[in-house]
C-alpha positions as CSV (number, residue, x, y, z in Angstrom):
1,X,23.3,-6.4,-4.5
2,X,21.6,-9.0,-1.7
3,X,17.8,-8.4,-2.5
4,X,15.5,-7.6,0.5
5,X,12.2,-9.1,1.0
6,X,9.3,-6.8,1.5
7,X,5.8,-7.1,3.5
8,X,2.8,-7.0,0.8
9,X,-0.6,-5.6,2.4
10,X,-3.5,-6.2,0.9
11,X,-6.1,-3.6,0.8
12,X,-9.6,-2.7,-0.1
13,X,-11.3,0.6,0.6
14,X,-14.1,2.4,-0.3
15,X,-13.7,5.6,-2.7
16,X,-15.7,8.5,-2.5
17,X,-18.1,7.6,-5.2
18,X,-18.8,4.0,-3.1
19,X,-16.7,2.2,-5.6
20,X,-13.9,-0.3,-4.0
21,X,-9.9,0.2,-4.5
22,X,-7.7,-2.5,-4.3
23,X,-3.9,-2.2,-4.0
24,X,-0.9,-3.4,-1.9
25,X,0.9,-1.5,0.2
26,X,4.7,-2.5,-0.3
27,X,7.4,-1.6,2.4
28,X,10.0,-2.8,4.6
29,X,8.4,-2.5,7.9
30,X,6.2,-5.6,8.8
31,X,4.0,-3.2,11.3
32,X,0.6,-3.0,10.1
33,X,-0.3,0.2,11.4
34,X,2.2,1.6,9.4
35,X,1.1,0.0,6.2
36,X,-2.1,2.1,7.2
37,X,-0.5,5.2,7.7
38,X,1.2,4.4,4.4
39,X,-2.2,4.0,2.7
40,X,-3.9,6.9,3.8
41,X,-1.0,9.1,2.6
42,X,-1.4,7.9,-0.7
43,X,-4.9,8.2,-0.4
44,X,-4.9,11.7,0.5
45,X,-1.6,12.0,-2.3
46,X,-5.1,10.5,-4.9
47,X,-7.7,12.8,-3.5
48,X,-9.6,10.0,-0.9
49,X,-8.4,10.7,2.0
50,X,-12.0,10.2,3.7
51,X,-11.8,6.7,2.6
52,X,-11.5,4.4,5.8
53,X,-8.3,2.3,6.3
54,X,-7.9,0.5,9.7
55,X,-6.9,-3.2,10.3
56,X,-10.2,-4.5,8.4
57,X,-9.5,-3.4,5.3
58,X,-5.7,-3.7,5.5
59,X,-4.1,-7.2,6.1
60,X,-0.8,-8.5,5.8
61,X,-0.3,-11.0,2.7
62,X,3.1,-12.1,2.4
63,X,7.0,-11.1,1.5
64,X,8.2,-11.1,-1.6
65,X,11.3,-9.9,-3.1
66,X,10.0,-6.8,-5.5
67,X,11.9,-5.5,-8.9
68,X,14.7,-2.7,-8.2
69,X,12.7,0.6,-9.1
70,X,10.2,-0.4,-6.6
71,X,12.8,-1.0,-3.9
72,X,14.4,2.6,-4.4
73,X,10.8,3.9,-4.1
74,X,10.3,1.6,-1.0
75,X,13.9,2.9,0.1
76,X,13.0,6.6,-0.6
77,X,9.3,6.6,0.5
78,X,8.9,3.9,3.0
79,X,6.5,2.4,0.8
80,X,5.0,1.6,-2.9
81,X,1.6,1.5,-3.6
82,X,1.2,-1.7,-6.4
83,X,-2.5,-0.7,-8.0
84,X,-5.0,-3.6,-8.3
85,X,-8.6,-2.9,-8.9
86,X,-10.4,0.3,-9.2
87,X,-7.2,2.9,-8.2
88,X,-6.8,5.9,-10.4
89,X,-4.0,5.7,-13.1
């Protein structure tokens, strides 16, 4: 299988409590502004979907190849959420 490179968004927002998340958005479409939409769905999906995600606080970071279960979620989804700093488990 010929493994795909995938756009990596870094993001930081602000949680309800005022704390700040940090996570990647994975996917296979290089358009920011659907890395956002992608972000607030799994916002919402976490319970923050009044957290703020626009083109500030979402920024393309590179492509990367990813392991295999995260491409079938990628493939399935449109997207993978990779958990940095401060995201719920």
């Amino acid at each position: 299988m010929i493994s795909m490179d995938f756009h990596v968004f870094d993001t930081y927002v602000k949680a309800k409590d005022g704390h700040i998340m940090h996570f990647d958005v994975v996917t296979d479409n290089s358009e920011v502004e659907k890395a956002i939409l992608f972000a607030k769905e799994w916002l919402k999906s976490i319970g923050e979907e009044s957290s703020t995600v626009t083109t500030k606080e979402c920024k393309f970071c590179h492509t990367q190849s990813v392991p295999e279960d995260m491409e079938i979620e990628i493939m399935t989804d449109g997207y993978s959420i990779s958990k940095m700093e401060g995201c719920p488990n």
